[in-house]
MARKOL-74406 format. One record per residue (C-alpha): x, y negated, z negated. Coordinates in steps of 0.25 Angstrom, whole numbers, plus 5000, padded with zeros to 4 digits. Example, Ala and Ser with C-alpha at 12.3 -4.5 7.8 and 13.67 -1.06 7.14 Angstrom:
504950184969505550044971
END
This chain:
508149985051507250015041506049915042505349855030504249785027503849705013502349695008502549574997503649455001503749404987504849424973505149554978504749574993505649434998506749484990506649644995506449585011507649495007508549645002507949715014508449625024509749625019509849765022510449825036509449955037508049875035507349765041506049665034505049675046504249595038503549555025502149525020501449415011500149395006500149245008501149135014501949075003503349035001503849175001503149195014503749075021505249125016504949245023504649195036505949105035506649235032506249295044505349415039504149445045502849385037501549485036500249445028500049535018498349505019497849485030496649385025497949295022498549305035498249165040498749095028500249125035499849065046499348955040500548925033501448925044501949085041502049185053501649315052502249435056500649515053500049595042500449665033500149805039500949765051502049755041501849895035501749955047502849925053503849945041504550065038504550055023503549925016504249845002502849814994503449704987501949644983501349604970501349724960500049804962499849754977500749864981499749974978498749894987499649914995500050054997498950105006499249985015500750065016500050205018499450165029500650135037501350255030502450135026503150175014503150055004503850024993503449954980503849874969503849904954502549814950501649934957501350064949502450184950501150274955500950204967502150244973502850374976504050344968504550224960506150194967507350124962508850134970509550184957508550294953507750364962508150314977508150474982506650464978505850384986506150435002504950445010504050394999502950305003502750224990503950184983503950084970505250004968505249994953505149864947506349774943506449824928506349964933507449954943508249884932508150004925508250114934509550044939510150054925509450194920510050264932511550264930511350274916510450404918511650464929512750424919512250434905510950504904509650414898509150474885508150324884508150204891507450084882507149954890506749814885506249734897506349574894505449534906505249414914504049344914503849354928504749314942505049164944504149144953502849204945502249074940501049144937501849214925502149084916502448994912502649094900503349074885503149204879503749354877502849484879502949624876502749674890502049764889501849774874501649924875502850004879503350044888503449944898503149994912504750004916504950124907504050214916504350134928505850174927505450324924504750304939506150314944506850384932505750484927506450554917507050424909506550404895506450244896505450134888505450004890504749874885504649744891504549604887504249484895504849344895504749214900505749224909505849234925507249274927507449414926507049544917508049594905508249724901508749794887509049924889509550044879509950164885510150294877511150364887511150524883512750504884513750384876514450294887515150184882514650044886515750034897515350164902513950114905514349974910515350054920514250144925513250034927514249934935514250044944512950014948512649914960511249874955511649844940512649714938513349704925513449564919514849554913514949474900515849374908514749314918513849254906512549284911511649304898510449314904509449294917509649164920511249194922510949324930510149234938510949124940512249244944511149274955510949134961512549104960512949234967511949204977510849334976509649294984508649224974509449264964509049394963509749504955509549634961510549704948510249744936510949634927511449714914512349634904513749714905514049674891512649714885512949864889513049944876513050074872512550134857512950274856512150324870511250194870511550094879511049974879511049844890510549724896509949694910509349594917508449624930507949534941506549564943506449504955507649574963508249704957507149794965507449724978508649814981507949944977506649904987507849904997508350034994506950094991506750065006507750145010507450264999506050275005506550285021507650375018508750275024509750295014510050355000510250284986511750244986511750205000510550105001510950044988512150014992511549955007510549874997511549824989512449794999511449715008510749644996512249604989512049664976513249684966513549574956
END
């Protein structure tokens, strides 16, 4: 039994311990938070072991009626593999913290490709990463991509990718990002950062991106144009990609026009939180232009990395190879729509 810890119990690090339990080869000895708050008294509840993340803040649990398990170190030391699911850039500070156990610890995307050994996703490069110490699940825009840009690379060839990220404003439970009422350019200057980041796992893909953000919580959106070096038809590329277990394709006949439906379809099939862990491409949007395909997608930042943390966990240790952990994650986590 494969025994993990988790650094960060917040968006990503409650639902990745949530995923993580689910599973029959690994066990959640426990998870660590910088102070108590809600978050921290559902992990109690949950049965997962609490650690301080600072020691200074220690009594602050106690005093608000929180057991706790010990330190942080005490964490670390005594897991196989560490989920760094913090803040963006606390993960770096971090990372000496990690080499002193000589834990291996994986990352999310929010920390720079260069503090890692190798950037992971499922689809892409799961081979990569066994017996690496630092490893960077890519970010929720980036796995989106590299889920798509894989079976289209195997089954077609890439001559370009070209991708317009409509973005969220932030997460619903960012109050510190609005109210807002406006539409960036983000960043103005192209590209945006997911054009290299999705070279970290495909390094010879010729991809530019350009973001926009939106006042919006629910999910991200994706316009993508693919030149393909060959001239499937449209069916040919919707059979291809309904193959894949992490893509769902929205058929014309469900009327979901947007996020707030794809949401809604979480909640009434009964995912936890309503999390979408797919890549959500609009059946009906996928077209082909002589070799240029063109599409519509739909990604949940909050959930679609969670299932690739579960499988990086295994890449790293060596416990299983690509089709069989995806197919054990998918399985224990009830993916498929």
């Amino acid at each position: 039994m494969i025994q993990v810890g988790i650094n960060g119990y917040g968006t990503i690090g409650k639902r990745v311990a949530d995923a993580v339990r689910a599973q029959d080869d690994m066990e959640v000895i426990g998870v660590a938070k910088t102070r108590p708050n809600f978050e921290a008294e559902t992990a109690v509840k949950k049965g997962y072991p609490l650690y301080a993340a600072i020691e200074e803040r220690a009594p602050l649990f106690e005093e608000s009626g929180l057991e706790l398990a010990g330190m942080v170190e005490e964490l670390i030391d005594a897991a196989d593999i560490i989920v760094d699911a913090t803040p963006s850039g606390i993960g770096a500070q971090n990372k000496e913290l990690y080499d002193e156990y000589e834990t291996p610890a994986l990352y999310q995307g929010g920390e720079d490709a260069d503090l890692v050994d190798v950037s992971f996703n499922a689809r892409g490069n799961f081979s990569e990463v066994e017996g690496a110490d630092h490893v960077r699940v890519v970010s929720c825009n980036t796995t989106g991509l590299s889920r798509l840009a894989a079976p289209l690379e195997e089954e077609f060839g890439i001559e370009k990718m070209r991708v317009t990220l409509v973005r969220r404003g932030g997460d619903p439970g960012q109050t510190s990002r609005g109210p807002i009422n406006d539409i960036l350019p983000n960043p103005i200057t192209l590209p945006s950062h997911h054009g290299p980041d999705v070279k970290t796992i495909f390094p010879d893909l010729s991809i530019d991106t350009l973001g926009m953000k939106v006042p919006a919580t629910l999910m991200h959106t994706h316009s993508v144009n693919v030149s393909l070096e060959s001239e499937p038809t449209a069916d040919e590329v919707r059979d291809l990609l309904e193959q894949e277990s992490r893509l769902f394709l929205i058929r014309e006949n469900m009327n979901i026009d947007g996020a707030g439906k794809l949401k809604e379809l979480a909640h009434d099939i009964g995912r936890p939180r309503g999390d979408l862990w797919e890549n959500c491409i609009w059946r009906e949007s996928i077209s082909m232009e002589g070799n240029d395909l063109y599409l519509f997608q739909a990604i949940h930042q909050e959930s679609d990395v969670v299932p690739e943390n579960v499988d990086a966990i295994r890449a790293v240790l060596g416990t299983a190879d690509a089709a069989e952990s995806v197919a054990k994650t998918n399985e224990a986590m009830g993916m498929g729509i």
